[in-house]
GUVOSE-974249 format. One record per residue: x, y, z of N, C-alpha, C, O in turn. Coordinates in steps of 0.001 Angstrom, whole numbers, plus 500000, padded with zeros to 6 digits. Layout:
<recs>
XYZXYZXYZXYZ/...
</recs>
This chain:
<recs>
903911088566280016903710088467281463904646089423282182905843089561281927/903920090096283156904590091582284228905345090310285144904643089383285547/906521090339285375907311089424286500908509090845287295909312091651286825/907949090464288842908983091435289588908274092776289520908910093821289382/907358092750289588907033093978289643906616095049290788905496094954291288/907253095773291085906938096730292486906084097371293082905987098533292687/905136096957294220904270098216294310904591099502294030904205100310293185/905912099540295519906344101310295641905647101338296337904980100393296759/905584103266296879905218104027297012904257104810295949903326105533296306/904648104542294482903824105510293770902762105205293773902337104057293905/901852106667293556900567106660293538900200105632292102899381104721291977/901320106307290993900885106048289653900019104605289124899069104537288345/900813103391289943901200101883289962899636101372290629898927100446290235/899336102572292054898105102301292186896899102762291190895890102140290859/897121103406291010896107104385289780895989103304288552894920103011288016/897463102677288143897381101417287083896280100555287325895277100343286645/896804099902288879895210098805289547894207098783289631893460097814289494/893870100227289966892647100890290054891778100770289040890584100478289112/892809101150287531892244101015286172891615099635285937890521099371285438/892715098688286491892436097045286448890980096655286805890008096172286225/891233097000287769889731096627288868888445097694288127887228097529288204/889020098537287584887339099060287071886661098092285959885450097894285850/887604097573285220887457096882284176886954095237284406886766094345283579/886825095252285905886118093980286631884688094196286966884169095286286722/883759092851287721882512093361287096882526093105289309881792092358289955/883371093825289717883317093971291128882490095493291179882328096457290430/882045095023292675881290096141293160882623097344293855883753097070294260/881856098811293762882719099821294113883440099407295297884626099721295395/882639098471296578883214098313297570884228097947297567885343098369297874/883607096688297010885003095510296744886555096312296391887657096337296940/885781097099294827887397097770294561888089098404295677889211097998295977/887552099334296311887531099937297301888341099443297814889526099703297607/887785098320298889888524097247300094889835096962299305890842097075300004/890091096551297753890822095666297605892208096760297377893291096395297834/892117097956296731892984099447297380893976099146298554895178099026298791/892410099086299305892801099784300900893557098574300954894743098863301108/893414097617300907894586096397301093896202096775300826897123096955301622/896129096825298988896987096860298945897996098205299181899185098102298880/897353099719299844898002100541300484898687100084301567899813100431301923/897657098958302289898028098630303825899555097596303602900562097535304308/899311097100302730900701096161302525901702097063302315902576096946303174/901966098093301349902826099228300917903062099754302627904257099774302921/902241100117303620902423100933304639903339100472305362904203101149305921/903171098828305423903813097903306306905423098021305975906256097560306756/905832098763304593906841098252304542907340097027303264908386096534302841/906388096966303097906390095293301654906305096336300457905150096606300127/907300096961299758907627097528298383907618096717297114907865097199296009/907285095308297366907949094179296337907069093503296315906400093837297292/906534092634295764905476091680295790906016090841295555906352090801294372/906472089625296451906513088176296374905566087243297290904933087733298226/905505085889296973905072085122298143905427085621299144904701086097300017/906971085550299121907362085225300700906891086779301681906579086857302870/906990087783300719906304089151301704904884088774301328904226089773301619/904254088062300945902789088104301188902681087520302217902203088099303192/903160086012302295903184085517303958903818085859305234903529085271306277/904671086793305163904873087662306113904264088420306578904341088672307781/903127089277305413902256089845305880901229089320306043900599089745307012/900782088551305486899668087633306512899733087009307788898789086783308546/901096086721307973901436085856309751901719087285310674902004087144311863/901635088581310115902044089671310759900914089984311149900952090580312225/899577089790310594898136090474310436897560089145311436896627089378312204/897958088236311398897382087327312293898218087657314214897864087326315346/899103088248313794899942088540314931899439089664315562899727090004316710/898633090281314756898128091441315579896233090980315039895496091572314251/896056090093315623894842089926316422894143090196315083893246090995315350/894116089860313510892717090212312959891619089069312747891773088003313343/890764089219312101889436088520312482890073087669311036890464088326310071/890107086371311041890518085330309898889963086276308527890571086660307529/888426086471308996887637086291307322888266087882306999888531088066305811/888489088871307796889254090394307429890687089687306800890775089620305574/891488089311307405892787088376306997892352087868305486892815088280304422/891552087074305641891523086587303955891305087882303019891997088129302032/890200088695303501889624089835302682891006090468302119890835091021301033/892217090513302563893200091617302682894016090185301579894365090381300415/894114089294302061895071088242301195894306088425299918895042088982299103/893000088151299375892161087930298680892633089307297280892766089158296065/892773090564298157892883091825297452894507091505296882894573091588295656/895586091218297444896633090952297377897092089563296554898297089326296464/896331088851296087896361087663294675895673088319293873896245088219292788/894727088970293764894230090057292630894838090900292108894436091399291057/896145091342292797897351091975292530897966091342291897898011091448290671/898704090382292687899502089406292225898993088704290742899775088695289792/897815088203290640897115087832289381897369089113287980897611088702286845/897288090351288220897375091366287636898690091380287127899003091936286074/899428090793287841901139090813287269901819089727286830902979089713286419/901073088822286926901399087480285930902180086596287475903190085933287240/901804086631288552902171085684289664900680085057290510899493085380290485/901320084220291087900491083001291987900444084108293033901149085106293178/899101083501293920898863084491295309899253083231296157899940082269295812/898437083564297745899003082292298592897724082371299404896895083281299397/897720081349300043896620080404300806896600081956301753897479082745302099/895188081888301926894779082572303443894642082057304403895229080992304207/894208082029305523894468081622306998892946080866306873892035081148306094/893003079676308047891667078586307582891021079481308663891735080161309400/889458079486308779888387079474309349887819078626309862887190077711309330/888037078917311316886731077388311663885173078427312025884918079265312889/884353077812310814883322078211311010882316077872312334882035076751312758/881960078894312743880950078995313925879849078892313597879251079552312748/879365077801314434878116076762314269876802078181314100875943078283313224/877012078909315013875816080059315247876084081186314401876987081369313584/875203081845314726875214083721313740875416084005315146874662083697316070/876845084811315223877593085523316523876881086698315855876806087094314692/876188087270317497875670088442317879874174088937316630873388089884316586/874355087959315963873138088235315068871849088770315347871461088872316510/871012089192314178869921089965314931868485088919315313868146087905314702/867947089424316276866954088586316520865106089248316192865000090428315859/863880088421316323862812089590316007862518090402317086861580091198317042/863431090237318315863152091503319519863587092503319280863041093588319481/865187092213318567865797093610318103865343094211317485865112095414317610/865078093451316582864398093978314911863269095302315501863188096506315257/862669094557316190860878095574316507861651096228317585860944097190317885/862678096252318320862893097296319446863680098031318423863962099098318969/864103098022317415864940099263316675863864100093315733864116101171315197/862950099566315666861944100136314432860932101182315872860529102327316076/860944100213316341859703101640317700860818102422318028860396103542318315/862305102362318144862959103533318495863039104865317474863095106068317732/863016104060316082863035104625314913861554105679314216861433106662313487/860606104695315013859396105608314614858707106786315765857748107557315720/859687106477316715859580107388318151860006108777317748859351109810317887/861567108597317068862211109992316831862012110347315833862428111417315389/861185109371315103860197109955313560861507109969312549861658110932311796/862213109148312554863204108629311318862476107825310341862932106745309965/861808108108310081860978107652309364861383107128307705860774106272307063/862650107959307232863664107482306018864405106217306632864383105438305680/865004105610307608865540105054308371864635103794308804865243102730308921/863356103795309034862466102988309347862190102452307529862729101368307308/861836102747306936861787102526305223863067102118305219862991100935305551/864164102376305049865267101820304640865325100360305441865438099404304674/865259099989307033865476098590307837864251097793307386864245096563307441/863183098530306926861771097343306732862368096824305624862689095636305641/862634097681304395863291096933302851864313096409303250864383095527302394/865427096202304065866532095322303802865941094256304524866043093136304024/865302094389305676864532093100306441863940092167305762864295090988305756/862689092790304945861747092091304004862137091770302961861323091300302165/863345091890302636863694091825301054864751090743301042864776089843300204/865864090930302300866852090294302117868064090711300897869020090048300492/867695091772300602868355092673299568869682092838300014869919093111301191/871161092598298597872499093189299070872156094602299326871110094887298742/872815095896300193872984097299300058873031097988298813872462099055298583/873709097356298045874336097542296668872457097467295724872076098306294908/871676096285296172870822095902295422869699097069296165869167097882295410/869375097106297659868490097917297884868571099428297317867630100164297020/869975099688297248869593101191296702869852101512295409870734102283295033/868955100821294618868560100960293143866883100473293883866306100672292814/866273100232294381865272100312294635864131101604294411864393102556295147/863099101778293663862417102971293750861261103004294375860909101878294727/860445103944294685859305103612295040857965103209293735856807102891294007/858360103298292809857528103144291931857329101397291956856214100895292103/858571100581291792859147099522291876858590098886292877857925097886292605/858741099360294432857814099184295581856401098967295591855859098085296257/855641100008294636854483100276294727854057099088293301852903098740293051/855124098693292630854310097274291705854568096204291759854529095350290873/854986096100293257855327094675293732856555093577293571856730092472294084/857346094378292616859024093752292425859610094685291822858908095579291350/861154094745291657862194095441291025863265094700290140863725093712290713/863758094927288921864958094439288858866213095100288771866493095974287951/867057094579289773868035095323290005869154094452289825868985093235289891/870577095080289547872078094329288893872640094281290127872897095219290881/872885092615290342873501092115291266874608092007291603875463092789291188/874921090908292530876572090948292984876989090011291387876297089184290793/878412090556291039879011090270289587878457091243288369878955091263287243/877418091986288769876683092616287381876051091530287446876979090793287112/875177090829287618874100089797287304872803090422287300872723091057288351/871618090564286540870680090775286360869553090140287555869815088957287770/868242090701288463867964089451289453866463090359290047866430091566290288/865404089459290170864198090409290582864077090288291915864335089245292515/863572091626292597863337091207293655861732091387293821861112092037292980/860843090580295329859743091083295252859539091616296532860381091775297416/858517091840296548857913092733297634856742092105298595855717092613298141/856451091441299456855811091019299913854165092243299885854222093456299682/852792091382300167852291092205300496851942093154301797851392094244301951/852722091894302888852425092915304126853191093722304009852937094896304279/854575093231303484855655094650303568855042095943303039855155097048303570/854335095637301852853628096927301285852475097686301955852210098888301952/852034096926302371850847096973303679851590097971304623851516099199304625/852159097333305241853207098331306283853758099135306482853964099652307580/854357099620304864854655100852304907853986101502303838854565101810302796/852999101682304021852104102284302874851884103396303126851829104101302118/851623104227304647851105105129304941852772106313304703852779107544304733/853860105472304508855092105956304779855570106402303397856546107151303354/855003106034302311855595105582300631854637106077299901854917106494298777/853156106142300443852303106506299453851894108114298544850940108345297801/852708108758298849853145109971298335854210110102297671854343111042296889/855107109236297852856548109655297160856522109437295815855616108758295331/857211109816295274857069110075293853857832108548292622859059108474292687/857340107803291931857507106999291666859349106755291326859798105616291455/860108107687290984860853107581290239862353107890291505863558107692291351/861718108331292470862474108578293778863296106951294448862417106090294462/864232106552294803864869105695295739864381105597296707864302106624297381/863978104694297098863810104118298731864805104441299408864698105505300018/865611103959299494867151104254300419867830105093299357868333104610298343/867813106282299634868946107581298341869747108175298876869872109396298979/870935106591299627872204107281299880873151105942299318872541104912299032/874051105968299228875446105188298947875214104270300034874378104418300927/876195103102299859876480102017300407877192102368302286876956102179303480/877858102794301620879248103132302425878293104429303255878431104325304474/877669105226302976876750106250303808876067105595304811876045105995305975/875081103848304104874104103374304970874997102579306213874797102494307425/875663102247305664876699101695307033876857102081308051876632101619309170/877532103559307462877768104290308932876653104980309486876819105385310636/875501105224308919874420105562309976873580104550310238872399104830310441/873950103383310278873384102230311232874057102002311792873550101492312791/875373102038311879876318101698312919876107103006314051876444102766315211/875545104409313725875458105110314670874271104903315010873919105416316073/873322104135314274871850103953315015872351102558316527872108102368317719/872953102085315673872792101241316592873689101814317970873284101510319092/874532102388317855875356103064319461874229104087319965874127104244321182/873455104727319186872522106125319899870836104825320881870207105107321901/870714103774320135869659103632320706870269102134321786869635101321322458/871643102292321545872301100239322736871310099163321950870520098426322541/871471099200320682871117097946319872872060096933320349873208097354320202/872029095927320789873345094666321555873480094328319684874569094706319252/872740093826318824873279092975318125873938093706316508874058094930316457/874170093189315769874790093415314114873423094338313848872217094195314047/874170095221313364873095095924312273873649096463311248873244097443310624/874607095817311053874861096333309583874012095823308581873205094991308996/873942096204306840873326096625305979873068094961305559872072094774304861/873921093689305943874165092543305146873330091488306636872676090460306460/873552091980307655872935091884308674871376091404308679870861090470309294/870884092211307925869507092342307522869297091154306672868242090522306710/870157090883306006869890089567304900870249088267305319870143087238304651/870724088393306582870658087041307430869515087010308355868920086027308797/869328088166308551867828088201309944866694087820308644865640087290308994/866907088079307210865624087785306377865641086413306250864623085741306414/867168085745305854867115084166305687866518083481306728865548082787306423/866901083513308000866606083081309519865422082728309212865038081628308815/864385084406309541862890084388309829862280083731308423861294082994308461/862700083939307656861715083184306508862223081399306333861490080428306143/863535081440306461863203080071306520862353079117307613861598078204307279/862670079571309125861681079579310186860304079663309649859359079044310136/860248080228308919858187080041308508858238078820306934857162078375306535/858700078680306681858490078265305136859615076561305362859088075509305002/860456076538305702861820075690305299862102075123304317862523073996304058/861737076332303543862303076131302034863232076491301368863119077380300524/864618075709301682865507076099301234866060076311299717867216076677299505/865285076092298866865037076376297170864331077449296997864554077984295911/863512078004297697862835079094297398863580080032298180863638081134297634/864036079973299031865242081069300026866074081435298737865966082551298229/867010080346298159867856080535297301867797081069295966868791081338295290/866399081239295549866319082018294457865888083525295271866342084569294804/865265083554296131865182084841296471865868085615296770865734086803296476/866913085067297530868440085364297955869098085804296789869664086897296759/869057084807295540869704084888294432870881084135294387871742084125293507/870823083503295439872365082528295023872736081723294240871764080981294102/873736081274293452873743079972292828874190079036293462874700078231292683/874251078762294367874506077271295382873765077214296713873997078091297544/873140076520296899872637076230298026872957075968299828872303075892300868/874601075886299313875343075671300103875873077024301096876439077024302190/875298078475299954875741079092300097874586079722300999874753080475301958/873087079141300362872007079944301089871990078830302685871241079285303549/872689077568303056872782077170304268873486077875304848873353077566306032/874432078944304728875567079832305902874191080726306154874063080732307378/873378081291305716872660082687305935871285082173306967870445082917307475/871381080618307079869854080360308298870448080078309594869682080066310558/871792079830309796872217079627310923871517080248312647871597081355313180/871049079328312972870529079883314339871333080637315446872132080030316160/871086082059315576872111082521317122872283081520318380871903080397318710/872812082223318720873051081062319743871815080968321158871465080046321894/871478082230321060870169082349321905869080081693321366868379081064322158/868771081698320158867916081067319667868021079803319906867082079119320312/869682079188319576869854077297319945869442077219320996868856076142320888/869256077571322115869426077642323651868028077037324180867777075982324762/867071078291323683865488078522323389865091077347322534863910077074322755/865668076505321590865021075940321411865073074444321768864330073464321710/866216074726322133866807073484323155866005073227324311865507072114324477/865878073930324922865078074227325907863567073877325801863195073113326691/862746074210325037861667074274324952861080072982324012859869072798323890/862435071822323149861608070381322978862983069772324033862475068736324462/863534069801324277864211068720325688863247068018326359862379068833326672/862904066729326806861876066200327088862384065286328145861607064813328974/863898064966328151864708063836328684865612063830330057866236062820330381/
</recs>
């Protein structure tokens, strides 16, 4: 067992972790994020890894205003460390979960971003939001997607952990974009950019056209849970489609916005 052991400054020590984490069955992001963590702790000033500078830097990160579940993300990377060196990590900051999906997407957005999208003839961009919509697909999972895959009605693609997991394809979805796919060449990607690429050009879709709500890439897989459970309320069939193993997990992803509670409050109130 590694006891006392120093971040530093050196690159080397990170390059060691780095090695660690490849040898995990985490996604690039994850490793990624869990880096950038532990640079950000090194930046602060914390050369040493103990509890007591882990909770310093966590009551420091809460002191400057971060969002709890970012706070855990950063603690989370920092016991993965700590685990790596033969020590205990420490509690992250509690969450009180919010009853609603804050700022979530709704089906006005949805269809006012796709007519903006087929206006300026983004038409790679319109294919990429119909598959994460209809699919409910991680980022990670949509782009192993092909069109060949598309065109036979499911894919299997390696999930969150490396897990093996099919996805399908509805037929209107195929319907819908048929006139958009039906040339491309079987062996081609639907979405044929990186994770970290699709992010940031939805985050600029959404500032170029005043989208109000989330559009990020994971975004999409809560606007899929929503609307399909809304037609079906089948929460066993959500959850294999989703791919989750707990159910508990596919209840965070139907949560109603808060506009939606409002609307529907509204419309059986009788009293």
């Amino acid at each position: 067992m590694i006891t006392n052991y120093t971040i530093g400054t050196s690159a080397l020590k990170l390059d060691e972790f780095k090695e660690h984490l490849d040898k995990l069955d985490y996604s690039q992001c994850t490793k990624r994020a869990y880096l950038d963590s532990v640079r950000s702790f090194i930046i602060h000033g914390f050369e040493v890894w103990t509890p007591q500078n882990a909770v310093a830097y966590r009551d420091m990160l809460v002191a400057e205003k971060k969002k709890p579940r970012s706070i855990n993300l950063m603690i989370a990377a920092l016991n993965s460390y700590a685990k790596w060196i033969g020590q205990k990590g420490i509690k992250g900051v509690k969450i009180n979960d919010d009853p609603f999906a804050v700022d979530g997407m709704e089906i006005d957005d949805y269809h006012l971003l796709l007519d903006h999208l087929l206006k300026d003839e983004k038409y790679h961009w319109y294919i990429a939001v119909k598959l994460l919509a209809g699919t409910g697909t991680r980022i990670g999972e949509a782009t192993q997607i092909t069109y060949g895959d598309f065109r036979r009605g499911y894919a299997t693609v390696w999930g969150k952990g490396g897990k093996e997991r099919t996805v399908f394809f509805s037929h209107t979805l195929r319907e819908t974009l048929y006139l958009y796919t039906k040339d491309k060449p079987d062996n081609e990607r639907m979405i044929p950019y990186g994770p970290h690429y699709v992010r940031e050009a939805l985050r600029r879709i959404k500032k170029r056209y005043g989208i109000r709500c989330k559009t990020n890439p994971h975004e999409y897989r809560h606007f899929f849970a929503r609307e399909l459970y809304d037609q079906t309320k089948d929460a066993a069939l959500l959850k294999g489609l989703m791919g989750h193993e707990s159910i508990a997990t596919t209840s965070h992803y139907i949560k109603k916005t808060a506009n939606q509670a409002m609307r529907m409050m509204a419309k059986n109130q009788n009293w």
